[in-house]
PDB file of N, CA, C, O and CB in Angstrom:
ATOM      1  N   UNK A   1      79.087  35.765  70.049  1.00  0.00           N
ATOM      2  CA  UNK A   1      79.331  36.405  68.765  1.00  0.00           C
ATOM      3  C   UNK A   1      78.961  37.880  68.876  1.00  0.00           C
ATOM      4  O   UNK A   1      77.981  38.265  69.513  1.00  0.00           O
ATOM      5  CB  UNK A   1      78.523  35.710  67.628  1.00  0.00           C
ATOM      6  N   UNK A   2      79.759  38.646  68.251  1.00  0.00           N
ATOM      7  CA  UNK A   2      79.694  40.042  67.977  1.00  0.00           C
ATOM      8  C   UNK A   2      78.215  40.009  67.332  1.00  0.00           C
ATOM      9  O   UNK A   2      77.820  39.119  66.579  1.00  0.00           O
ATOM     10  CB  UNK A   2      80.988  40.641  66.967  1.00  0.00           C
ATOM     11  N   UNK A   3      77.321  41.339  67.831  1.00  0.00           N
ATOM     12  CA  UNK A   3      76.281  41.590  67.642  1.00  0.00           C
ATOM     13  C   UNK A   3      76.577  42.267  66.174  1.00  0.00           C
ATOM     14  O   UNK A   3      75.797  41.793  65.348  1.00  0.00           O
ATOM     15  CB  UNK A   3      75.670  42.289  68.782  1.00  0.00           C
ATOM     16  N   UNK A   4      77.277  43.023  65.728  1.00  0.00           N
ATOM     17  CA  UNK A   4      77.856  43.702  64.254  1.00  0.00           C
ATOM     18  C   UNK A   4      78.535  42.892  63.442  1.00  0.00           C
ATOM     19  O   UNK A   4      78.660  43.171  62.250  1.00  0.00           O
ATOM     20  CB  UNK A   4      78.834  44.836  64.399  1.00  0.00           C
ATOM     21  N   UNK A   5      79.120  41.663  64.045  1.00  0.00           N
ATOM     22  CA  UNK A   5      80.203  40.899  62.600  1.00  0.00           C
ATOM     23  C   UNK A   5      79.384  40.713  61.734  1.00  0.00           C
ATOM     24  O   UNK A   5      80.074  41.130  60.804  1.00  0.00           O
ATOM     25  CB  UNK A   5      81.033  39.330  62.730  1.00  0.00           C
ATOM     26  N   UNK A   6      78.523  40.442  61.301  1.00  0.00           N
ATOM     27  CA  UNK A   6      77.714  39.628  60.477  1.00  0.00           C
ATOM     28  C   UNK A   6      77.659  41.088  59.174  1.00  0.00           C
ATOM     29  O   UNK A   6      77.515  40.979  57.956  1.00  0.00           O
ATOM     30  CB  UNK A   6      75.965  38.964  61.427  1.00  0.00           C
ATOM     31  N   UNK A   7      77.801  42.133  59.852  1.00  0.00           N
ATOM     32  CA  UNK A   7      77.936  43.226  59.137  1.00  0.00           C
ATOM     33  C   UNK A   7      79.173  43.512  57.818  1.00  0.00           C
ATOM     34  O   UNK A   7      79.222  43.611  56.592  1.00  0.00           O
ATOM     35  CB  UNK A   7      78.065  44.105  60.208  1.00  0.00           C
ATOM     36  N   UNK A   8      80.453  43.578  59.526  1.00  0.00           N
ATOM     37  CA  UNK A   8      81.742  43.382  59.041  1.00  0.00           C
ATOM     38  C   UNK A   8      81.900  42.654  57.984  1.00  0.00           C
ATOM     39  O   UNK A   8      82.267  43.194  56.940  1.00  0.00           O
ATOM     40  CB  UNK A   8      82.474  42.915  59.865  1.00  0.00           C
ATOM     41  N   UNK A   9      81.636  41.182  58.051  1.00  0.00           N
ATOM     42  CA  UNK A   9      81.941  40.323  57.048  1.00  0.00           C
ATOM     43  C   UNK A   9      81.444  40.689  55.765  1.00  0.00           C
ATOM     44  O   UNK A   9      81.875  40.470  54.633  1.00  0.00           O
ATOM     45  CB  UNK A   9      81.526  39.118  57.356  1.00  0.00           C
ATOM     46  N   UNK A  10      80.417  41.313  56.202  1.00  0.00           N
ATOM     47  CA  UNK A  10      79.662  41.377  54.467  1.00  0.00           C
ATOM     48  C   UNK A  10      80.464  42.884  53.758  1.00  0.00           C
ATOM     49  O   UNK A  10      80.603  42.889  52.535  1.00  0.00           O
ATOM     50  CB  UNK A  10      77.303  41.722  54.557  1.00  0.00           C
ATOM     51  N   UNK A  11      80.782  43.668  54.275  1.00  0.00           N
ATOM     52  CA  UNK A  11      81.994  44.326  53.870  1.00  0.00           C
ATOM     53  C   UNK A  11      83.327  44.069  53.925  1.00  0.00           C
ATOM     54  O   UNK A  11      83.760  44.522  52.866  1.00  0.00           O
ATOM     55  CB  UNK A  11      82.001  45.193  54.303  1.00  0.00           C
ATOM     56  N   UNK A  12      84.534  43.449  54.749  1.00  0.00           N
ATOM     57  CA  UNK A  12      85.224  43.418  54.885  1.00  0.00           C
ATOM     58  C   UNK A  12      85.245  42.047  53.776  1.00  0.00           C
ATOM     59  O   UNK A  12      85.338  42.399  52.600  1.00  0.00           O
ATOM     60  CB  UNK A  12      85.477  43.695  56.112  1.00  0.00           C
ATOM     61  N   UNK A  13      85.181  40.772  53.972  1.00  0.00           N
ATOM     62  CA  UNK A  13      85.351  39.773  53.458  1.00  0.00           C
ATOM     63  C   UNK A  13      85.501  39.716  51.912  1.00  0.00           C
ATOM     64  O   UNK A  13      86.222  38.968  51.252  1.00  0.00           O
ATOM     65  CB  UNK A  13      84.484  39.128  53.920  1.00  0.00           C
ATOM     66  N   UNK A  14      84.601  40.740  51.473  1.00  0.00           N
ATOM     67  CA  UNK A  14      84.805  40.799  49.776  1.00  0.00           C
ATOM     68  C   UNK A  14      85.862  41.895  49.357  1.00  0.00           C
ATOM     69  O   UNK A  14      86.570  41.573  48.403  1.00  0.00           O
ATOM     70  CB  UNK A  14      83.280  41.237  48.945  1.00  0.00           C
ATOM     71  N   UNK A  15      86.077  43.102  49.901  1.00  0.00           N
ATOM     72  CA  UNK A  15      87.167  43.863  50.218  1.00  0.00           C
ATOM     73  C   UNK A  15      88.603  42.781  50.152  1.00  0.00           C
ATOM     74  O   UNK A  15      89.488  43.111  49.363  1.00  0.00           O
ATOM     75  CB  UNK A  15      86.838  44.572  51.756  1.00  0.00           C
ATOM     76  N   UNK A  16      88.748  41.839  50.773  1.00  0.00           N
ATOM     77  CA  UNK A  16      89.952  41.255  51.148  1.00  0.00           C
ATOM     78  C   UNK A  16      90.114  39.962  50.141  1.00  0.00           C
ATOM     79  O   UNK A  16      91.143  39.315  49.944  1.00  0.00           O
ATOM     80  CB  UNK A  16      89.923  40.880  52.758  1.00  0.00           C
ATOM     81  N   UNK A  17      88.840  39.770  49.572  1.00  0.00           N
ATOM     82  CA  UNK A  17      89.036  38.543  48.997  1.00  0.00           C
ATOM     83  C   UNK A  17      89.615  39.614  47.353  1.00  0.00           C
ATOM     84  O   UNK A  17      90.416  38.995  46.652  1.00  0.00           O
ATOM     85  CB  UNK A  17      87.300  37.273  49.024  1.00  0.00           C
ATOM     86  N   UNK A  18      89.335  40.664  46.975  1.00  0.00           N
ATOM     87  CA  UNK A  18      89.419  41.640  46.390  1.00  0.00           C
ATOM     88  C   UNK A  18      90.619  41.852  46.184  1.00  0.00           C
ATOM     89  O   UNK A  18      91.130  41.824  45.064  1.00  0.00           O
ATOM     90  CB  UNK A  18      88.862  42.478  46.843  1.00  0.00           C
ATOM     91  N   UNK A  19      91.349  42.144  47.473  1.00  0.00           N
ATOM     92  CA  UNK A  19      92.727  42.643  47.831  1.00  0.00           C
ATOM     93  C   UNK A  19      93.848  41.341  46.955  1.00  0.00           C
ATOM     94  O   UNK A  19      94.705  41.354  46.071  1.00  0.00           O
ATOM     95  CB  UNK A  19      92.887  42.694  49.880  1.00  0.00           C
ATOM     96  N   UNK A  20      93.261  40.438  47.753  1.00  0.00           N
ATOM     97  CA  UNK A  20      93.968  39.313  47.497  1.00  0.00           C
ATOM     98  C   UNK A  20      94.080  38.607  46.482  1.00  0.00           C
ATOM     99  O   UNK A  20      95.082  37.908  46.324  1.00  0.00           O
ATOM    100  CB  UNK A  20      93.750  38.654  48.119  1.00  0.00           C
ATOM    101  N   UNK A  21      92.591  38.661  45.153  1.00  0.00           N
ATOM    102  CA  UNK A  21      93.020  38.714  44.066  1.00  0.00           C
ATOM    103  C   UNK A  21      94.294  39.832  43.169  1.00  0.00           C
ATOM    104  O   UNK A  21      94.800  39.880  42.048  1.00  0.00           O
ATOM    105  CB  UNK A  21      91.895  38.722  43.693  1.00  0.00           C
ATOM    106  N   UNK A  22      94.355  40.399  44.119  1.00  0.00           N
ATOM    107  CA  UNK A  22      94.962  41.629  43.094  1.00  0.00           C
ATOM    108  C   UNK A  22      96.283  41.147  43.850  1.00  0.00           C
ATOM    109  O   UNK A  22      96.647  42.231  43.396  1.00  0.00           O
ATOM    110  CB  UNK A  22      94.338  43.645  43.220  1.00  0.00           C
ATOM    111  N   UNK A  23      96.842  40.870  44.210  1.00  0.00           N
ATOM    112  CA  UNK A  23      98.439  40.345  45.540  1.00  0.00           C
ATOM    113  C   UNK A  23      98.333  38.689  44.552  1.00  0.00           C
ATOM    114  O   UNK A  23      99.462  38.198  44.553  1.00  0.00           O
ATOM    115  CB  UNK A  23      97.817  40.104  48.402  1.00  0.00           C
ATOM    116  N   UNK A  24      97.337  37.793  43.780  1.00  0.00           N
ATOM    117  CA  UNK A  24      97.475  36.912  43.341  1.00  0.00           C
ATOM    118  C   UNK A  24      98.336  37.317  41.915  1.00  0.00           C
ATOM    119  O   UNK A  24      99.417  36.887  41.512  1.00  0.00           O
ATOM    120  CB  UNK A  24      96.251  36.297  43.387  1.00  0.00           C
ATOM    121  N   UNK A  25      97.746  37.955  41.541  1.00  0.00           N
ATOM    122  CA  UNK A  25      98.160  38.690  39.826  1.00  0.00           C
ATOM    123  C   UNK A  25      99.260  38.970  40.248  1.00  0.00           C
ATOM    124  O   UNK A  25     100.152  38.129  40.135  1.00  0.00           O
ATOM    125  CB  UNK A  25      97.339  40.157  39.028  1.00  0.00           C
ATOM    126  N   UNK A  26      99.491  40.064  40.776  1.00  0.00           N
ATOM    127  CA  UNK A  26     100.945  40.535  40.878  1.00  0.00           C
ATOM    128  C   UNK A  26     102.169  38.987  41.107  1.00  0.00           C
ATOM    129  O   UNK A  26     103.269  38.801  40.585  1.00  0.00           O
ATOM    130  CB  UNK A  26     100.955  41.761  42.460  1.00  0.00           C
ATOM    131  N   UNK A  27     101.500  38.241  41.943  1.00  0.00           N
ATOM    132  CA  UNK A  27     102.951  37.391  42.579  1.00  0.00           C
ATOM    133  C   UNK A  27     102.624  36.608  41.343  1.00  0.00           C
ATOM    134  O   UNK A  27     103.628  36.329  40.689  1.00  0.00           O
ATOM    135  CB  UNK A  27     103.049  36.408  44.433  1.00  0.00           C
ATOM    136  N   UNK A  28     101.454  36.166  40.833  1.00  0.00           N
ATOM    137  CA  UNK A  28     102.037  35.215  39.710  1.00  0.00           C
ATOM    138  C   UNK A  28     102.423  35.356  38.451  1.00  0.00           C
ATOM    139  O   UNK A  28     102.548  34.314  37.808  1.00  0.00           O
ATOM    140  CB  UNK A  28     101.369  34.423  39.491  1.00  0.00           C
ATOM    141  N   UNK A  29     102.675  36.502  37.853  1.00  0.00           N
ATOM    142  CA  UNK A  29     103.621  37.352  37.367  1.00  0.00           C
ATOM    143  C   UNK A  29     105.221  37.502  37.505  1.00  0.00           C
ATOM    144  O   UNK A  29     105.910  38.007  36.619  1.00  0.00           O
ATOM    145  CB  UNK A  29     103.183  38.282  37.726  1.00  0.00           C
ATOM    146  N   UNK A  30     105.721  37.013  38.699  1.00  0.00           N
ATOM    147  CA  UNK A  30     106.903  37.137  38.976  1.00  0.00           C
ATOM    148  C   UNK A  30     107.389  36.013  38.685  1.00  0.00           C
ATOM    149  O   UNK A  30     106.794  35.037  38.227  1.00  0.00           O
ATOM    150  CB  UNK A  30     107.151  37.536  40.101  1.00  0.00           C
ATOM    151  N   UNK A  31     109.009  36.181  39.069  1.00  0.00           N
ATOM    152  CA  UNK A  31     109.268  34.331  38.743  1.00  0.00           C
ATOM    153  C   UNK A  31     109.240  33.182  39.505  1.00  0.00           C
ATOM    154  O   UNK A  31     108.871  33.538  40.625  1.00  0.00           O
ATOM    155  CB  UNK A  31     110.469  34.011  38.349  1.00  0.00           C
ATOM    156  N   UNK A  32     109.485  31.678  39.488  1.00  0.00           N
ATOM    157  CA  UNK A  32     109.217  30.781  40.181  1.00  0.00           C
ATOM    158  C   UNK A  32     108.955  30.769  41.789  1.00  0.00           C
ATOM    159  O   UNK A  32     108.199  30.317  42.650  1.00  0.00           O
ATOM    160  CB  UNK A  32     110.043  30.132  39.841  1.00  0.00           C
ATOM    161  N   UNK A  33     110.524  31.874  41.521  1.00  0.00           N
ATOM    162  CA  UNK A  33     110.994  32.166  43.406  1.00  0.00           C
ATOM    163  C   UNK A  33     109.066  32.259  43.863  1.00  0.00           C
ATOM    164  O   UNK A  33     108.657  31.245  44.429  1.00  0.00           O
ATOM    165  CB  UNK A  33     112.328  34.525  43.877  1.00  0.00           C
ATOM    166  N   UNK A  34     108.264  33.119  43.680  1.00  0.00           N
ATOM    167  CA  UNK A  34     106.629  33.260  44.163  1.00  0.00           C
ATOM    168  C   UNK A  34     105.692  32.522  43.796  1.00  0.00           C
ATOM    169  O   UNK A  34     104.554  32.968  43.644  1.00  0.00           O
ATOM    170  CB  UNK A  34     106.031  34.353  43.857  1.00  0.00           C
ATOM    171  N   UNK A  35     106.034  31.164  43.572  1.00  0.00           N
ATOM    172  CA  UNK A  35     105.650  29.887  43.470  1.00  0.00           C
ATOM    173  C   UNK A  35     104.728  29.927  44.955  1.00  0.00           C
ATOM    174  O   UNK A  35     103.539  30.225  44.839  1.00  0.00           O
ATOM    175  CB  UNK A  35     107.033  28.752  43.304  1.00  0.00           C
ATOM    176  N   UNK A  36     105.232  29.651  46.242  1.00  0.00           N
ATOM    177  CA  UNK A  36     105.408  29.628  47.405  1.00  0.00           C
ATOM    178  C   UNK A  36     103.978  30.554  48.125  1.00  0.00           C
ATOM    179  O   UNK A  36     103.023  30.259  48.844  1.00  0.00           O
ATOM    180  CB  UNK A  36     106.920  30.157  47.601  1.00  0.00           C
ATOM    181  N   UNK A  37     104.493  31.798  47.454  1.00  0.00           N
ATOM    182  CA  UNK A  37     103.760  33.148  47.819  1.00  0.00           C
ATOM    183  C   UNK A  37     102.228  32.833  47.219  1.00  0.00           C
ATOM    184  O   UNK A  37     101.236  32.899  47.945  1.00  0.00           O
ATOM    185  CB  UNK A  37     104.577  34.668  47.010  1.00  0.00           C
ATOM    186  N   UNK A  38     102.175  32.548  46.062  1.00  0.00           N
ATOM    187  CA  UNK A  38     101.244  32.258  44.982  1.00  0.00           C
ATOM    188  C   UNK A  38     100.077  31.231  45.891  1.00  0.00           C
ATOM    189  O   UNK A  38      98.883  31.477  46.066  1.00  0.00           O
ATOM    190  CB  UNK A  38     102.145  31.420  43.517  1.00  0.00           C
ATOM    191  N   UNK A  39     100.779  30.156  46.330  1.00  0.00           N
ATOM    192  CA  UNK A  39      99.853  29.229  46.563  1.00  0.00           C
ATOM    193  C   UNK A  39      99.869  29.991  48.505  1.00  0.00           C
ATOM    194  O   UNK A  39      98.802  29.796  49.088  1.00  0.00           O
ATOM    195  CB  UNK A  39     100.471  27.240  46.048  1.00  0.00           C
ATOM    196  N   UNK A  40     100.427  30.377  48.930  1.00  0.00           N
ATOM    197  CA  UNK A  40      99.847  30.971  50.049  1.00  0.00           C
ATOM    198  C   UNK A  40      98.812  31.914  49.951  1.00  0.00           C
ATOM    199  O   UNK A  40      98.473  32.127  51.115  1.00  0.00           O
ATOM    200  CB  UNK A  40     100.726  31.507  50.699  1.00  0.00           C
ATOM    201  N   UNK A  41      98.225  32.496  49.306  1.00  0.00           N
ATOM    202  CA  UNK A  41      97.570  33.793  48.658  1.00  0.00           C
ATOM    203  C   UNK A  41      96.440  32.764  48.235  1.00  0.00           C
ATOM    204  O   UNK A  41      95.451  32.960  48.941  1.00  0.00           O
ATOM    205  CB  UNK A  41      98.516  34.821  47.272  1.00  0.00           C
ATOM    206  N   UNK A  42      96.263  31.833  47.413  1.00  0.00           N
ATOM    207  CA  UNK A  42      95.406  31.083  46.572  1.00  0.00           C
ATOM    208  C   UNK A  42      94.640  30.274  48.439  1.00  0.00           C
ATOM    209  O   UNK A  42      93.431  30.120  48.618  1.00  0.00           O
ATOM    210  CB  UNK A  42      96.546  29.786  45.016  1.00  0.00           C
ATOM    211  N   UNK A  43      95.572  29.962  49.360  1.00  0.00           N
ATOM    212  CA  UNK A  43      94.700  29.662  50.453  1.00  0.00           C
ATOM    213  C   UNK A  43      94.159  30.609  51.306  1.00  0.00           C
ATOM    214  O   UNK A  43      93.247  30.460  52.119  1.00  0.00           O
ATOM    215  CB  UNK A  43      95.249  28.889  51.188  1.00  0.00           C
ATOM    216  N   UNK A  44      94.847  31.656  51.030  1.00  0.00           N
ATOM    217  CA  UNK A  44      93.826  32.710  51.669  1.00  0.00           C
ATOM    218  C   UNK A  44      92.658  32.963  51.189  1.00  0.00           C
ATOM    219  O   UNK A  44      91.596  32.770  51.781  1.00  0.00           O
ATOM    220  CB  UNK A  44      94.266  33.892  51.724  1.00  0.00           C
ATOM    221  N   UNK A  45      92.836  33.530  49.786  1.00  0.00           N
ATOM    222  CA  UNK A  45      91.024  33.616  49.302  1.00  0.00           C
ATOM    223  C   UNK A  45      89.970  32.256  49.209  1.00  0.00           C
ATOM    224  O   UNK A  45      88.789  32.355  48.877  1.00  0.00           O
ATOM    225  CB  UNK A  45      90.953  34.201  47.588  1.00  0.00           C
ATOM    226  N   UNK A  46      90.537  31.182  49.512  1.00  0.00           N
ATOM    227  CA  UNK A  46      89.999  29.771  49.681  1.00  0.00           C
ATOM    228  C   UNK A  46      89.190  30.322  51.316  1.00  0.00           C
ATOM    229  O   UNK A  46      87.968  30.362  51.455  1.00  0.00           O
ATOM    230  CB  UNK A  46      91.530  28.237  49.731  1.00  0.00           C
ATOM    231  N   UNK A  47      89.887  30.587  52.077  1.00  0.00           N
ATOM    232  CA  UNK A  47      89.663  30.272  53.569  1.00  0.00           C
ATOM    233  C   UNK A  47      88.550  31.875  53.408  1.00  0.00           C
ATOM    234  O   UNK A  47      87.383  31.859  53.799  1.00  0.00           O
ATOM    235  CB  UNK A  47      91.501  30.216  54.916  1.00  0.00           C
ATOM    236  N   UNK A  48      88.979  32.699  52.995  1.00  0.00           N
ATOM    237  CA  UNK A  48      88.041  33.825  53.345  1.00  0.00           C
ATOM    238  C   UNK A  48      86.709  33.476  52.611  1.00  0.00           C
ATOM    239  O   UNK A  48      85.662  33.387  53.253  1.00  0.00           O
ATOM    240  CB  UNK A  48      88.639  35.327  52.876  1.00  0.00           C
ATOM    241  N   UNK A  49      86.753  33.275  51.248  1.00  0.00           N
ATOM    242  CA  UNK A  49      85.633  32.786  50.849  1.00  0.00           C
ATOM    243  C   UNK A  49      84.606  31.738  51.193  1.00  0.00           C
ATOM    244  O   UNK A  49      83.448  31.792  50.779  1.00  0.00           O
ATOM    245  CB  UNK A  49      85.893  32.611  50.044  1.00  0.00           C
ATOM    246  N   UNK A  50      85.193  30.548  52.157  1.00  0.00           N
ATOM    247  CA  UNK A  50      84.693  29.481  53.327  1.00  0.00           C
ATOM    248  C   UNK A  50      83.862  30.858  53.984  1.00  0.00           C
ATOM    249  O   UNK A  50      82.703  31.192  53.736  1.00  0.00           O
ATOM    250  CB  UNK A  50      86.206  28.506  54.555  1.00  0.00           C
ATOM    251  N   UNK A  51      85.001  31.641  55.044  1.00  0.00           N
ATOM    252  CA  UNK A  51      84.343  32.226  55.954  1.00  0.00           C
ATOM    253  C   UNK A  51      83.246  33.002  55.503  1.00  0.00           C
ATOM    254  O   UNK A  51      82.257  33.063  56.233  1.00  0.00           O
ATOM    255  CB  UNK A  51      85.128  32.894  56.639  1.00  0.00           C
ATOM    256  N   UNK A  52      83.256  33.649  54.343  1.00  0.00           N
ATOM    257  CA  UNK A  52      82.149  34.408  53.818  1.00  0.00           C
ATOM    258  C   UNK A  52      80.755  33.461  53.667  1.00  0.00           C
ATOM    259  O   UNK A  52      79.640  33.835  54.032  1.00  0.00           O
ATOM    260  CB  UNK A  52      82.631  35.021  52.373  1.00  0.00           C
ATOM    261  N   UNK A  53      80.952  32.619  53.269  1.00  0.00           N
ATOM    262  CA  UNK A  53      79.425  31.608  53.325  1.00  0.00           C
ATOM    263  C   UNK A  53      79.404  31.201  54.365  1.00  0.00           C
ATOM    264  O   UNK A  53      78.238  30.817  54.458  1.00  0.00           O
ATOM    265  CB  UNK A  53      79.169  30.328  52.445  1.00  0.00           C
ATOM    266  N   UNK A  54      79.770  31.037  55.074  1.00  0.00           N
ATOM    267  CA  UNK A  54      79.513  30.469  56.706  1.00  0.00           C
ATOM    268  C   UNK A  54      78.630  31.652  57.240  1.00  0.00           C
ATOM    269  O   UNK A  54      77.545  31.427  57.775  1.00  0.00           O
ATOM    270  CB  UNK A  54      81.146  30.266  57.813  1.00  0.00           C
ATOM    271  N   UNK A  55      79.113  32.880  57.084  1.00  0.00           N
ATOM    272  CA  UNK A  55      78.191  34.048  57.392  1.00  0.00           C
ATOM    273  C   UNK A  55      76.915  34.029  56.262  1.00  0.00           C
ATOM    274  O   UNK A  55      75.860  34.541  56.636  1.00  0.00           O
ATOM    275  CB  UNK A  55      79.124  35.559  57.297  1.00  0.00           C
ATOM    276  N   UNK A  56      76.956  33.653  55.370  1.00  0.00           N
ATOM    277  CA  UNK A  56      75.902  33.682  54.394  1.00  0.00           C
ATOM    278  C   UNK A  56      76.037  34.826  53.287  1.00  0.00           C
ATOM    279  O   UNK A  56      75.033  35.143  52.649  1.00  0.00           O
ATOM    280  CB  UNK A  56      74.597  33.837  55.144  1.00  0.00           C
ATOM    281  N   UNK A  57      77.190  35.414  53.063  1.00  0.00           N
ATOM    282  CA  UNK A  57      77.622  35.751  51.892  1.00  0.00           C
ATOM    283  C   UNK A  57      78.173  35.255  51.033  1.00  0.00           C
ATOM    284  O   UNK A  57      79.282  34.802  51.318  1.00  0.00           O
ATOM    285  CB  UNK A  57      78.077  36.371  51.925  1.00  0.00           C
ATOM    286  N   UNK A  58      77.737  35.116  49.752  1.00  0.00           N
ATOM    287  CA  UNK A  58      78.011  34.969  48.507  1.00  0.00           C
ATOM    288  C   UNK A  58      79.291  35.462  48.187  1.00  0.00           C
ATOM    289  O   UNK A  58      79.440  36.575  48.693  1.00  0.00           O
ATOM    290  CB  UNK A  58      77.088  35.496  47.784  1.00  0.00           C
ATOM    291  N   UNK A  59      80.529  34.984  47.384  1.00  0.00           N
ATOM    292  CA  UNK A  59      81.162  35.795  46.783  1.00  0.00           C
ATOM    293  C   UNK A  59      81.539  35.205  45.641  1.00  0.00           C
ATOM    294  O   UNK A  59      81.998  34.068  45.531  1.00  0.00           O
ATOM    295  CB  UNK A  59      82.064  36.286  47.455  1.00  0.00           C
ATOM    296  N   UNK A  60      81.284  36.210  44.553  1.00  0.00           N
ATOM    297  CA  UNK A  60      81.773  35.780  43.133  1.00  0.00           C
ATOM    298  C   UNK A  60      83.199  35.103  43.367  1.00  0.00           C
ATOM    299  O   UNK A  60      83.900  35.377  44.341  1.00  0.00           O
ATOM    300  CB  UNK A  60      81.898  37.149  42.035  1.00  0.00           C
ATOM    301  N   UNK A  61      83.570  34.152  42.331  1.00  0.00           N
ATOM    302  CA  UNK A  61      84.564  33.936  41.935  1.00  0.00           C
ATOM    303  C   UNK A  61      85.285  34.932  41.086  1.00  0.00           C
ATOM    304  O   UNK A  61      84.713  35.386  40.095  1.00  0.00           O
ATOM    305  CB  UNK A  61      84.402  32.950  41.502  1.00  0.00           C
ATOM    306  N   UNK A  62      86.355  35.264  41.360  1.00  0.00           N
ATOM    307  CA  UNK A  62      87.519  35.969  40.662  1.00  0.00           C
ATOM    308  C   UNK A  62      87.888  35.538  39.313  1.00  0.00           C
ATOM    309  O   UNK A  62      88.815  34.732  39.404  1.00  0.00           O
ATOM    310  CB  UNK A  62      88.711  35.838  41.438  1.00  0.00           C
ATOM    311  N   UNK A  63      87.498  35.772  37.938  1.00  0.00           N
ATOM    312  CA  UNK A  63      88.602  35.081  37.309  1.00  0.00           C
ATOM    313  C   UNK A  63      89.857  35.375  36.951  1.00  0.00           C
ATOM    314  O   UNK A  63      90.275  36.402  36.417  1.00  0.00           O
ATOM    315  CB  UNK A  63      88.299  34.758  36.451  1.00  0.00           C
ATOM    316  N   UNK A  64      90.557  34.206  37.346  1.00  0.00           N
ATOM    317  CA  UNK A  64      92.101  34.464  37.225  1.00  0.00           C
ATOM    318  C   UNK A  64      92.445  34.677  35.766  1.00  0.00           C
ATOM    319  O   UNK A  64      91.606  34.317  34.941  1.00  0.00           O
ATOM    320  CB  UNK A  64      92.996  33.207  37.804  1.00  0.00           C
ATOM    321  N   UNK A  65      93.575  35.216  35.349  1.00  0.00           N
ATOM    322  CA  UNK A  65      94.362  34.991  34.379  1.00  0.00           C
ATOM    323  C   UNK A  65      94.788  33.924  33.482  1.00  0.00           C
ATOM    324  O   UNK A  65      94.045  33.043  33.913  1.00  0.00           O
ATOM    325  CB  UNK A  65      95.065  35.269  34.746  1.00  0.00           C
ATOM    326  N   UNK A  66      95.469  33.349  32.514  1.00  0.00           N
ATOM    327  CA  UNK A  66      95.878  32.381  32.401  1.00  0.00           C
ATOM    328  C   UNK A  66      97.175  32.085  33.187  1.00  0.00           C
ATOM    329  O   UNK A  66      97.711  31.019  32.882  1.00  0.00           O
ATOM    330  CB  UNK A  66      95.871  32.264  31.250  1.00  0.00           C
ATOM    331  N   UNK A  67      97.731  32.761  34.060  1.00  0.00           N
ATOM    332  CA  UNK A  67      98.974  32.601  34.426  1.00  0.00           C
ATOM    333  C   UNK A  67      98.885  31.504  35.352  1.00  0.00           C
ATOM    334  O   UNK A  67      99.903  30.925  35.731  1.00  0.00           O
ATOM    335  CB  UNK A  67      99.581  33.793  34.936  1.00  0.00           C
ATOM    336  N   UNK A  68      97.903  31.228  35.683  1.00  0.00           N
ATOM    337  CA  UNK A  68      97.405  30.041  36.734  1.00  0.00           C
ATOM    338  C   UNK A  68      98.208  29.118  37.239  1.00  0.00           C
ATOM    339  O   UNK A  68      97.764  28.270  38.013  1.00  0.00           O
ATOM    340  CB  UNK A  68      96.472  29.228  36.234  1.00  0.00           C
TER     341      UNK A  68
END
């Protein structure tokens, strides 16, 4: 293991889980067609947020919209 990830993660990981709320809003906003997109996006911040506690960061939950 990288002697610095443990760093990375604790910046990068909430940055992206960040990103990716905001790429959630936008696609589920659009129409059905980003159905697809929506739930690909919804497993990304699933999997980054895993990886973030595995390192031992915390990350708030996002709350979504009602567009859910």
């Amino acid at each position: 293991m990288l002697s610095g990830y443990a760093a990375v993660t604790d910046t990068i990981v909430p940055q992206l889980i960040f990103t990716l709320n905001v790429a959630w809003e936008i696609a589920s906003r659009e129409s059905p067609d980003y159905d697809l997109v929506v739930y690909f996006i919804q497993q990304a911040i699933q999997a980054a947020q895993e990886e973030a506690l595995r390192h031992g960061t915390v990350i708030a939950s996002e709350g979504k919209s009602e567009l859910q």
